[in-house]
C-alpha angles and dihedrals in degrees: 000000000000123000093248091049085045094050086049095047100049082045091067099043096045104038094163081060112108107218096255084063094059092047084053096054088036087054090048091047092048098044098044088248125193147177152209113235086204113020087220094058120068091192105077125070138185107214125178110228116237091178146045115256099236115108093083112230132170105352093315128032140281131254131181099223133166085267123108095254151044099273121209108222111207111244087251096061097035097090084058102055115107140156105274094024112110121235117224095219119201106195109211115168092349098305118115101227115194122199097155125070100192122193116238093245092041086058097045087064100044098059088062091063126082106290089217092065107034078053093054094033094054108011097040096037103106084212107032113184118276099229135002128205125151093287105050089038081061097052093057096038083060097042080056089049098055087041092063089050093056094065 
């Protein structure tokens, strides 16, 4: 797809997006774009998905990503994974694993919170959420929130 059809189409799907928010997810998608989820650990990536997880390949299935390499997305995620949704990618013995599916404008929002617990809340976590859009990023921003009252 072209940029322009990529920018229309993105358009469409994340309508509370304003449209620097699109350039920015059809950029990422173009340069092969990546993050750290915590800027200390070099084991925990943010990828943006360019296709589809559906060829099965080691115990999951495999999706082409942004990352910089091919990343194995688990059975469960895999009816999440979709061009333009970012892949939360764990790297263990030199092979990205990805258990989260997270939304554009989920995301959007979760860059902007401490890197250290957004690390030990998704990459630490022995059973991370499955998907994350708005609803379910409130829900554990208010389950944190209660968290920090208890104590």
């Amino acid at each position: 797809m072209r940029a322009e059809d990529l920018r229309k189409h993105f358009m469409k799907i994340y309508p509370e997006c304003s449209r620097r928010e699109i350039e920015d997810l059809v950029s990422a998608m173009i340069s092969n774009k990546y993050w750290k989820v915590c800027p200390d650990k070099n084991d925990a990536y943010y990828a943006v998905a360019l296709t589809r997880a559906r060829i099965p390949y080691m115990g999951g299935f495999k999706a082409r990503s942004t990352a910089p390499g091919i990343v194995i997305v688990s059975q469960r995620a895999a009816r999440f994974c979709r061009r333009g949704r970012v892949l939360l990618i764990k790297k263990k013995d030199n092979v990205f694993i990805s258990e989260t599916i997270i939304e554009w404008p989920a995301f959007l929002k979760i860059i902007k919170i401490n890197g250290n617990l957004v690390y030990e809340r998704l990459v630490m976590d022995p059973n991370p959420p499955t998907f994350i859009n708005r609803r379910t990023l409130a829900g554990i921003l208010r389950a944190k929130k209660e968290e920090r009252r208890d104590i």
